[in-house]
C-alpha positions in Angstrom: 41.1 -61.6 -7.3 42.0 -62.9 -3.9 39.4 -63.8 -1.8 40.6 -61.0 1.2 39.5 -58.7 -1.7 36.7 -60.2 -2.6 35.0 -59.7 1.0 36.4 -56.6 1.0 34.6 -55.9 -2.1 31.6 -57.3 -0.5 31.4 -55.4 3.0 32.2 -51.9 1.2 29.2 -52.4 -1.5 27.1 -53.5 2.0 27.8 -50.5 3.5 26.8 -48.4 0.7 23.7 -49.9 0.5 23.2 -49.8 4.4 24.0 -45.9 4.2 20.6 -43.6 4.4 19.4 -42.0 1.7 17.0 -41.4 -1.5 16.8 -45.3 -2.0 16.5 -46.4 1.8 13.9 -43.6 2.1 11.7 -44.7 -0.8 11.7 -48.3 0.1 10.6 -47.6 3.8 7.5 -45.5 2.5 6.4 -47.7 -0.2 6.6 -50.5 2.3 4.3 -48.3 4.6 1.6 -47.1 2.3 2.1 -49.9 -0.9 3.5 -53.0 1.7 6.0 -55.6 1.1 5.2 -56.9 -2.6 4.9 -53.4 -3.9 8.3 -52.8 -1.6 10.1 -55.6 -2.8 9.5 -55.1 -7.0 10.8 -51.2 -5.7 13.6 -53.0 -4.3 15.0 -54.7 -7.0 14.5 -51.8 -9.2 17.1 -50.1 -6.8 19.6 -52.7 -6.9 19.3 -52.5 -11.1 20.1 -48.9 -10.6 23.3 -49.9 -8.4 24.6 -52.3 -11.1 24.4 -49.3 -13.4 26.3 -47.1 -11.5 28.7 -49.8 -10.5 28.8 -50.9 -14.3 29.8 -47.1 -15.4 32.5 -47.3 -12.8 34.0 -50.1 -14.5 33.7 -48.3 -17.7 35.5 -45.4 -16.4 32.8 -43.0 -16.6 34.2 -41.8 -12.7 37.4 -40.4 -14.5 35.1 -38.9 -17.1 33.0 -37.0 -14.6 36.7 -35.9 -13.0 38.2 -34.3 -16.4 34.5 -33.2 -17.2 33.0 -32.6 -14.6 30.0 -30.6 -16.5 29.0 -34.2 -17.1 28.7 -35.0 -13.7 27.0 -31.4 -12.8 24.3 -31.9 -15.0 23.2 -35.3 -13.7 23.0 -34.0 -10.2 21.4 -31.4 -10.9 18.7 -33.9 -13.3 18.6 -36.2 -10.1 18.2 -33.2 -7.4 15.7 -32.0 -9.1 14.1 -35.1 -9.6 13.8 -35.8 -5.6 12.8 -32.4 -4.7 9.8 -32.7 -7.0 9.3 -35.8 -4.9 10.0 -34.2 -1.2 7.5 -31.4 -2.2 4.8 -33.9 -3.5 4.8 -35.6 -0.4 4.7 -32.3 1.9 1.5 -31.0 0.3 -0.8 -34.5 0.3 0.6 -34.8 4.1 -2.6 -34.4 5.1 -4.9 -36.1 3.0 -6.3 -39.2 4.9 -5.5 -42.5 4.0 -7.4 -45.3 2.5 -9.0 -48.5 4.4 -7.3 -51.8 3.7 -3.7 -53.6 4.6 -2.3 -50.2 2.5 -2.8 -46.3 2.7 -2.5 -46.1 -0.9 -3.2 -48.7 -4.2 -0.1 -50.2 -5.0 1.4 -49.7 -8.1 2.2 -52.7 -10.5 5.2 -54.7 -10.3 6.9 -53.0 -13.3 5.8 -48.9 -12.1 7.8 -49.9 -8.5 10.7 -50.8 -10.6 11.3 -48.4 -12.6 10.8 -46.6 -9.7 13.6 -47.8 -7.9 15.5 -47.6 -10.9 14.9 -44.1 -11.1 15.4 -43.3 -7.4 18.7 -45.0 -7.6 20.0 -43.3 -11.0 18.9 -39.8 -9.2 22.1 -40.0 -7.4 24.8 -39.7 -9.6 27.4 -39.8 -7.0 28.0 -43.9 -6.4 29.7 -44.0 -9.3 32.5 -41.9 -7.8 32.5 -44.1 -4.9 31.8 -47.5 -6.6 35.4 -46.5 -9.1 37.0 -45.8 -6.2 36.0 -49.4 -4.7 36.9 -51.1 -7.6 40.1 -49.4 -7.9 40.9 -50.4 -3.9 39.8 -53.7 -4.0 39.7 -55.1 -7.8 43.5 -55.9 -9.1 43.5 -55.1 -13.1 42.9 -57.8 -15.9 39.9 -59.1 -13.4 38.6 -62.1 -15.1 35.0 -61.1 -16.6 33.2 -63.6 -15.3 34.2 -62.4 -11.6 33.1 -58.8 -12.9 29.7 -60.6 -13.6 29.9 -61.5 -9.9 30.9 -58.3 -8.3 27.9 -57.2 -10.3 25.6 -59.9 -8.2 27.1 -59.1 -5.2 26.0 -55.3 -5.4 22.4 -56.2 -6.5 21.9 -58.6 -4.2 23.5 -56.3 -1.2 20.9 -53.3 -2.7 18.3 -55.5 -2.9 18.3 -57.6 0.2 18.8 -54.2 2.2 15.9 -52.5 1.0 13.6 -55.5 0.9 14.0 -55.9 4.7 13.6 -51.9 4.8 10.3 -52.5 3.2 9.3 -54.8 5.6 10.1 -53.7 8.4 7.9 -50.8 7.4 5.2 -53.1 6.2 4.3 -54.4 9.4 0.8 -53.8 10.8 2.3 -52.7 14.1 4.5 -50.1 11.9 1.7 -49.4 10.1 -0.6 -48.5 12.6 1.9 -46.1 14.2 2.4 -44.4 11.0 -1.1 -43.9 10.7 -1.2 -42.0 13.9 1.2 -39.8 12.7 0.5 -39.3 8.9 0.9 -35.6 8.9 4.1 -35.4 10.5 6.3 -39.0 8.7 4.8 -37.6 5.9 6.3 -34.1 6.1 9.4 -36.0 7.4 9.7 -38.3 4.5 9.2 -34.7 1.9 11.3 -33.0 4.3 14.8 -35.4 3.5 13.7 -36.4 0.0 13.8 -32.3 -0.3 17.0 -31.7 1.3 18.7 -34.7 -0.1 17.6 -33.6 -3.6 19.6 -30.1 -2.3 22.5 -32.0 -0.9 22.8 -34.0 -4.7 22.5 -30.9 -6.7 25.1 -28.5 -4.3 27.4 -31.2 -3.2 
C-alpha cells in the first residue's frame, strides 16, 4: 500500500467520523449531562463499533448486503428502530429538571457508556457500504495483514479522537450552563434528530 493511499485512507475514514449523526449526537449529550469521563468510555465504544463495520467491509459483507439486500433491510430497520426509541425517550423527560452537581444526570459506568457507543455505532448499518467502498478506492488487493491491523487503528482512533473532543467540548461548564438554560428545547432537539435519523436509517 503506497503511502498516497494510505493518507487517502486516512482523510476519508476522518471525514466519516467528522460527518453528523447518531454517534456525534450521543457523544455531545453524554458529554453535557454524564461529562468528559462518562464521554470519553462512550467514545471509544463508538470507535469499536467503526472497526466492526470497517472489519465486515473487509469481509465482504457490503457485496452481501448488495445481492441480499434483505440482510441489509433488516439491520436498518433493527438500528432505526433502535434510535427512535432513543429520540422519543429524550422528548418526553425534556422537561424533567436536572440534578445539582458538575452533571445533570449520574453517569453511567465505564463499561454501560461503551457498550453504549458500541451500540449507537452498530445502529447504523450503512458504513459498511461506505467503508467497502473505501477500501476498494484506496486499498490495492493482497494488502499485507499487518497493514489491515493498521487501517483498523487508524479508524478507531479517527472515531475516537473525534468524539472525545465532541464530548468535551460539550462538557464545559460554560457549555453546560447554557444548556441548562435551555433544557427543554436541546433536549427536544437532541430527541428530535436521534428520531428522524432513526427514520432516515430505516427508509434510506
Amino acid at each position: 500500500m503506497t503511502l498516497a493511499a494510505f493518507l487517502g485512507f486516512c482523510f476519508l475514514t476522518l471525514l466519516g467520523a467528522i460527518s453528523p449523526g447518531p454517534a456525534v449526537l450521543m457523544s455531545a449529550r453524554t458529554g453535557l449531562t454524564e461529562g468528559f469521563r462518562t464521554g470519553t468510555f462512550l467514545a471509544m465504544g463508538i470507535g469499536l463499533g467503526a472497526c466492526f463495520w470497517a472489519t465486515c467491509a473487509m469481509s465482504g459483507l457490503g457485496v452481501v448486503f448488495h445481492y441480499a439486500p434483505w440482510a441489509l433491510t433488516t439491520l436498518k430497520l433493527g438500528g432505526g428502530a433502535f434510535l427512535i426509541f432513543t429520540g422519543i425517550k429524550l422528548w418526553r423527560h425534556a422537561r424533567e429538571p436536572l440534578a445539582e452537581g458538575p452533571q445533570s444526570e449520574t453517569p453511567r459506568t465505564g463499561a454501560s457508556a461503551l457498550w453504549l457507543g458500541i451500540v449507537t455505532q452498530l445502529t447504523n448499518p450503512k458504513p459498511v457500504v461506505v467503508m467497502s467502498a473505501i477500501f476498494l478506492g484506496t486499498v490495492p488487493p493482497h494488502t499485507a495483514l499487518w497493514q489491515y491491523a493498521a487501517l483498523l487503528a487508524v479508524i478507531f482512533v479517527n472515531e475516537t479522537a473525534w468524539n472525545m473532543s465532541v464530548a468535551r467540548i460539550f462538557s464545559l461548564d460554560r457549555t453546560r450552563a447554557r444548556y441548562i438554560s435551555l433544557k427543554t428545547v436541546l433536549d427536544r432537539l437532541f430527541g428530535g434528530m436521534l428520531f428522524l435519523f432513526g427514520l432516515k436509517v430505516a427508509a434510506t
